[in-house]
C-alpha positions in Angstrom: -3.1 21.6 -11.6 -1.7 18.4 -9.3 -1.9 17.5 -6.1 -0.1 15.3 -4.1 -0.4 15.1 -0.3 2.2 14.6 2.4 1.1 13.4 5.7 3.3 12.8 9.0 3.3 9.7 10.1 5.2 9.4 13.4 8.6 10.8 14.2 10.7 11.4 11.2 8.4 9.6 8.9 6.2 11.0 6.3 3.9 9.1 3.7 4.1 10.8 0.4 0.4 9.6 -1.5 -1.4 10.7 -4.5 -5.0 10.6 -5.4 -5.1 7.0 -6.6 -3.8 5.5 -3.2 -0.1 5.3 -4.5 1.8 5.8 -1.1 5.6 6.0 -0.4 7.3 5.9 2.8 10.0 8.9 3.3 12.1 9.3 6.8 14.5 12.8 6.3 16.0 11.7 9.5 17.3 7.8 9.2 20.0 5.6 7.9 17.8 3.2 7.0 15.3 5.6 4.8 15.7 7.2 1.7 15.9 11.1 2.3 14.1 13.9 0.6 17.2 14.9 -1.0 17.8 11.3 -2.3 14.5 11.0 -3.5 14.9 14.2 -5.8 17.8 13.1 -6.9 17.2 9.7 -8.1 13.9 10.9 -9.5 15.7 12.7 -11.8 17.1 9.1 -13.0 13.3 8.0 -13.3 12.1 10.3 -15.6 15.2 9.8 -17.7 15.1 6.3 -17.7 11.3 6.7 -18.7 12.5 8.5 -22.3 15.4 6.6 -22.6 12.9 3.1 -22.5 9.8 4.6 -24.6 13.0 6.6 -26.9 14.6 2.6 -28.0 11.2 1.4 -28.7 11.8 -1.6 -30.4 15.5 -2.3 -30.5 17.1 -5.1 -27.9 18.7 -3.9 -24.3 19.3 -6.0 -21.6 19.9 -3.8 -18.6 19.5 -0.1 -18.3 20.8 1.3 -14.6 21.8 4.6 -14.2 23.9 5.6 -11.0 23.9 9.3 -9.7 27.0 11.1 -7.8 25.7 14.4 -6.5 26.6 17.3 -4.6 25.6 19.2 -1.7 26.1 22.9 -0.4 27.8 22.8 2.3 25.9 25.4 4.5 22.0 25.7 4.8 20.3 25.8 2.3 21.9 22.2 1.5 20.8 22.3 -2.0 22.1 19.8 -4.2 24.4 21.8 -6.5 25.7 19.1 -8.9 24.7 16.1 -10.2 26.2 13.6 -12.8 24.4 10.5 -14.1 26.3 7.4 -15.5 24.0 5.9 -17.4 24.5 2.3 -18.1 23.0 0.1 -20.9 23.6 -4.0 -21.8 23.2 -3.2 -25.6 24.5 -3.6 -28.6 27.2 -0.7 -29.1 25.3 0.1 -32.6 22.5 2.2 -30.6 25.4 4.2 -29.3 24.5 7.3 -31.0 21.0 6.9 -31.0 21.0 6.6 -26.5 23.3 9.5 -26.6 20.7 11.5 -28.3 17.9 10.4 -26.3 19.6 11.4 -22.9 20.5 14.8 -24.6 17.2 15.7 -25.3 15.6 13.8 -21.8 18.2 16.3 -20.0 17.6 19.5 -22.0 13.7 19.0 -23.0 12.0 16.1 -21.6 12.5 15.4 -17.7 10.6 17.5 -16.2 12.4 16.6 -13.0 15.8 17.8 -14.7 14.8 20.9 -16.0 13.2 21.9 -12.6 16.2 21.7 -11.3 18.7 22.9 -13.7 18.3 26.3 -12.6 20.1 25.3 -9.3 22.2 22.5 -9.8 24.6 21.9 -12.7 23.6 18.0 -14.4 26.3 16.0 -16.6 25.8 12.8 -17.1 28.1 10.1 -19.1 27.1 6.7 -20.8 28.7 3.3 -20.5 27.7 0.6 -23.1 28.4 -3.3 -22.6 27.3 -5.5 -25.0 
């Protein structure tokens, strides 16, 4: 089993910390602070960045980003019900197959993150190459 703690801090503020003293700062009512929603979302990008790094091992990439359009319900529960990565890669266009591969499997079998929430929201994702 994990454990993770969340502690309030003042406010709308929470600290999000683990058991090695990693700590990040979370307001779910602030323009100027990521939300828990966008949190969950872009950790979904994390993890599948993570494969996507360790997946190319040895082969040349410049730049990988990956931006994230998602969709809310529009009455409480305000789940995120879709999500669609664009993931983008400064390579050269010979991996092409290989990267789509890697985010197929990252998506159906290695995020965690994604496949926690594939039961709720629907993921796509697309991939732009520049070389």
């Amino acid at each position: 089993m994990y454990h993770v703690d969340v502690t309030w801090k003042e406010e709308t503020v929470a600290i999000c910390s683990d058991n090695r003293g990693n700590e990040m700062l979370c307001n779910w009512d602030s323009d100027n602070s990521l939300s828990p929603v966008q949190i969950m979302v872009q950790m979904v990008g994390v993890c599948s960045m993570a494969e996507i790094v360790v997946g190319m091992k040895e082969r040349e990439f410049d730049s990988l980003s990956i931006g994230i359009d998602y969709e809310r319900n529009n009455e409480n529960p305000r789940y995120v019900k879709n999500m669609n990565l664009i993931f983008k890669l400064n390579t050269d266009p010979k991996w092409e197959k290989l990267i789509r591969r890697l985010i197929e499997q990252t998506m159906t079998k290695y995020c965690s993150v994604a496949s926690t929430l594939s039961g709720v929201a629907k993921i796509s994702w697309d991939l732009k190459l520049n070389s």
